[in-house]
Steps between C-alpha positions, in 0.01 A plus 500: 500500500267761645498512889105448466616134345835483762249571817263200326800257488595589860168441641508146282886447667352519878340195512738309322763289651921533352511179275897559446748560730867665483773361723858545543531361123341813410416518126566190292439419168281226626272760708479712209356271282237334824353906515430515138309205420309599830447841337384322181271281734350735753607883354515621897754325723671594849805459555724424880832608589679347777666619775827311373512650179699812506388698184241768535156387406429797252829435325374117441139670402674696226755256382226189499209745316787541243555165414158417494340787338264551767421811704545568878192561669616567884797406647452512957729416698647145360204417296449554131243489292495490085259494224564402149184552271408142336364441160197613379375139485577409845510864678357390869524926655320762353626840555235781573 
């Protein structure tokens, strides 16, 4: 991803709102699977991280863009936000 394309996504990411959040549970199977089929459904999604959860938010970025194959856009303060590039048919962002 080209920081032309990152600085796109980012200025997408502003006006959305986190539709997950991460609690003391931290990272669950069941999360996992919730953040890809919202990837597969929107592409861009924010994510919130508690105050009760203890892991650091870029660690969660990484380890959750692994198991869903998706890129980290930004990660500030305890929000994330990740994009996973749909299928051609149903592609809903295009990247300059």
């Amino acid at each position: 991803m080209t920081t032309k394309q990152r600085a796109y996504l980012k200025s997408l990411a502003m006006t959305m709102d986190p539709i997950f959040q991460i609690g003391k549970n931290s990272m669950t199977p069941e999360l996992t699977r919730a953040v890809d089929e919202a990837l597969e459904a929107r592409e861009l999604i924010k994510v919130s991280v508690l105050q009760n959860c203890a892991d650091d938010p870029r660690e969660l970025a990484a380890m959750l863009a692994e198991r869903t194959r998706s890129q980290v856009v930004q990660v500030i303060g305890k929000k994330i936000v990740l994009y996973r590039e749909g299928k051609k048919e149903k592609k809903k962002i295009q990247l300059p």
